[in-house]
C-alpha positions in Angstrom: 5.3 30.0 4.0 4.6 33.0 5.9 1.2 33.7 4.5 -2.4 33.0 6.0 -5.8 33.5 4.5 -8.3 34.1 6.5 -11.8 33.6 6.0 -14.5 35.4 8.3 -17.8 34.5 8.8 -19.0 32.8 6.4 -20.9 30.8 7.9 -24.8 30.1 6.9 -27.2 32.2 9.2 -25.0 35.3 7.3 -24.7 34.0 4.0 -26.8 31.5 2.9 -30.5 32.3 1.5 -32.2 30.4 4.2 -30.0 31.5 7.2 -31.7 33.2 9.9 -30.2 36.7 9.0 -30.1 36.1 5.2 -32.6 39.3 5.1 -29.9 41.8 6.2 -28.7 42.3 2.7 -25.8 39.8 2.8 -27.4 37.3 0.7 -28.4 39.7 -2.2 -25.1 41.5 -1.9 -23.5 38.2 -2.7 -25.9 37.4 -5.2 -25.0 40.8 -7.0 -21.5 40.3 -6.8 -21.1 36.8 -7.6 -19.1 36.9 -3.7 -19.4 33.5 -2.7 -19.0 32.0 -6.4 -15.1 33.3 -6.0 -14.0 31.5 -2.7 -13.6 28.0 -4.3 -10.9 29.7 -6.4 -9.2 31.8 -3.4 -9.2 29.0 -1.2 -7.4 26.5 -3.9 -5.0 28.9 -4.8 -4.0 29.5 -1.4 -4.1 25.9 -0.7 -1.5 25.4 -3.7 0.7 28.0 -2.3 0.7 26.1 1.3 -0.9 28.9 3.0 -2.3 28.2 6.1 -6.1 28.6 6.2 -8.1 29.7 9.3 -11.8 29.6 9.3 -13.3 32.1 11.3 -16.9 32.1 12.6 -18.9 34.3 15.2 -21.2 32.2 17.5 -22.7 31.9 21.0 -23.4 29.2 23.1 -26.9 27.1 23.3 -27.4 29.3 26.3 -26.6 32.7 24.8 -24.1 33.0 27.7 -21.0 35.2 25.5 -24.0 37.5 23.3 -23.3 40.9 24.5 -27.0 41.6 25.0 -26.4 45.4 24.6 -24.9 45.4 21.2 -26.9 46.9 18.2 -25.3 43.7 16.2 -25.8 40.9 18.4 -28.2 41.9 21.3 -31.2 40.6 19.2 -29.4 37.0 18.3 -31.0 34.9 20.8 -34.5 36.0 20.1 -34.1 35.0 16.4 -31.9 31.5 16.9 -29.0 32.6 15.5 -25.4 32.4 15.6 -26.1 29.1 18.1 -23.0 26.9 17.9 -23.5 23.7 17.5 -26.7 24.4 14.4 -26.6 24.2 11.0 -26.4 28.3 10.9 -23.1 28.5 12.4 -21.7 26.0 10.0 -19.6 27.0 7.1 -21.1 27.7 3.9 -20.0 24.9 1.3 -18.6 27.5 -0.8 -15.9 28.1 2.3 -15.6 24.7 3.8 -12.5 24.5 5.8 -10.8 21.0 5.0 -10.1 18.4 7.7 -6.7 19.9 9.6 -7.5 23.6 8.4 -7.9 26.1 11.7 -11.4 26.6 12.8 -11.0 29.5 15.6 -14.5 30.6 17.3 -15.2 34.4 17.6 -17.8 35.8 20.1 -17.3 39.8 18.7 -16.8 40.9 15.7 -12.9 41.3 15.1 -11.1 37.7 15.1 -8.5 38.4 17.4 -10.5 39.7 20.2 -10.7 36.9 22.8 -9.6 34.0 20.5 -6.5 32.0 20.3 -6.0 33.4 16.7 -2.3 35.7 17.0 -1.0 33.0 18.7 -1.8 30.5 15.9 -0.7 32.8 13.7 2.7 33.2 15.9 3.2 29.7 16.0 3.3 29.2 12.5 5.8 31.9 11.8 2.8 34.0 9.8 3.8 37.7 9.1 1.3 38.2 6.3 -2.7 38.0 6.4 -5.1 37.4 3.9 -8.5 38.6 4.6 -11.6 37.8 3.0 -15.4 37.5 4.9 -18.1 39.2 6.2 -18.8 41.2 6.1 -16.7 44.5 4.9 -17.6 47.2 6.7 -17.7 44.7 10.5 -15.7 42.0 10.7 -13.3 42.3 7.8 -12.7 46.1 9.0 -11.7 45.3 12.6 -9.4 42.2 12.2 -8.2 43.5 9.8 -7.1 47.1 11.7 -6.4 45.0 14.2 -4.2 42.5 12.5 -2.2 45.7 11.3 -1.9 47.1 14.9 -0.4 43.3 15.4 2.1 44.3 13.2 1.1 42.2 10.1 1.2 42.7 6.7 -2.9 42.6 5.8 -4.2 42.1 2.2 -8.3 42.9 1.8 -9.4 40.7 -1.2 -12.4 43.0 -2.1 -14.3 41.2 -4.4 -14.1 38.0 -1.8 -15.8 40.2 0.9 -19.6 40.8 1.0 -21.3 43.4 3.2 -25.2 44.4 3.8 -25.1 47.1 1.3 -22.7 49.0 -1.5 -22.5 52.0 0.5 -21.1 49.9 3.8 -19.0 47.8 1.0 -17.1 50.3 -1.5 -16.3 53.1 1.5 -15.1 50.6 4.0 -12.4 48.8 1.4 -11.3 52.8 0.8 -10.7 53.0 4.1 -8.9 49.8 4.7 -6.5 50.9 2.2 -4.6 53.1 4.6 -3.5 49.9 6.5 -4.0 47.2 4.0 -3.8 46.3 0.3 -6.7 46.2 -1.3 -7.0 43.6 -4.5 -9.4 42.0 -6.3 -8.9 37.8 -6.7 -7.5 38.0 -10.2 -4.5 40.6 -8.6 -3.8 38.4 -5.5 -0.4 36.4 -6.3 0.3 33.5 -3.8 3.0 33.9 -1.7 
């Protein structure tokens, strides 16, 4: 199997109703959509297929040490307790939970590959094909996915299995990824 799905951020501060950013929009996006209700399916049917699963999160240390203080995303994340490693906010949502042996790769930006071990995981395991579904569209989705493409792999966006803040970041950001990525929704994505 040369196929990978992964699975950004969702982890609870983002995505659960009670995490410490849930008032971003993420929560009632998903809530709208009916996001988080469809990763139980994706994740089984990629299980079945033997795909190999990485479970992406975004996090800092206790200490705040990696937060780029200057960024309009994460300069603030300290002051509210979030995105600490180690809490319940930076643990996966149930609805995503990676199974004992599944990857688990820590991200400190927002695109995946940037400063983790996750292209040579992917190398490793012969992967030529990437499966993308998180949060949210328009951030993290956008650039590991862009960048997954410049890695020369073959990127599918599953649309309906990403959330973002708001429609507007959502619906133009899965346009644009279409010029270096299939875009589907779950009931089009066919193992493989």
């Amino acid at each position: 199997m040369d196929t990978a799905l992964l699975l950004i951020d969702f982890i609870n501060d983002i995505v659960a109703v009670n995490g410490k950013l849930a008032g971003r929009g993420y929560t009632d996006f998903a809530a709208r959509h009916g996001t988080l209700e469809r990763l139980p399916t994706l994740l089984s049917q990629a299980r079945q297929a033997g795909q190999l699963l990485v479970h992406v999160r975004v996090g800092f240390s206790p200490d705040y040490k990696e937060q780029p203080k200057d960024s309009p995303l994460f300069g603030h994340a300290d002051q509210l307790g979030a995105l600490q490693l180690g809490s319940w906010g930076t643990e996966f949502h149930p609805a995503a939970a990676p199974l004992p042996g599944e990857a688990i790769v820590i991200k400190h930006r927002v695109n995946a590959f940037f400063g983790t071990p996750l292209d040579t995981i992917l190398r490793c395991r012969g992967i030529r094909r990437i499966v993308v579904a998180g949060c949210s569209t328009d951030v993290g989705v956008q650039t590991t996915v862009r960048a997954g493409h410049d890695l020369d792999y073959a990127c599918t966006v599953v649309g309906d299995c990403c959330l973002a803040p708001r429609d507007d970041d959502h619906e133009p950001t899965l346009r644009m990824l279409a010029k270096v990525a299939r875009v589907v929704h779950l009931s089009q994505l066919t193992a493989g």
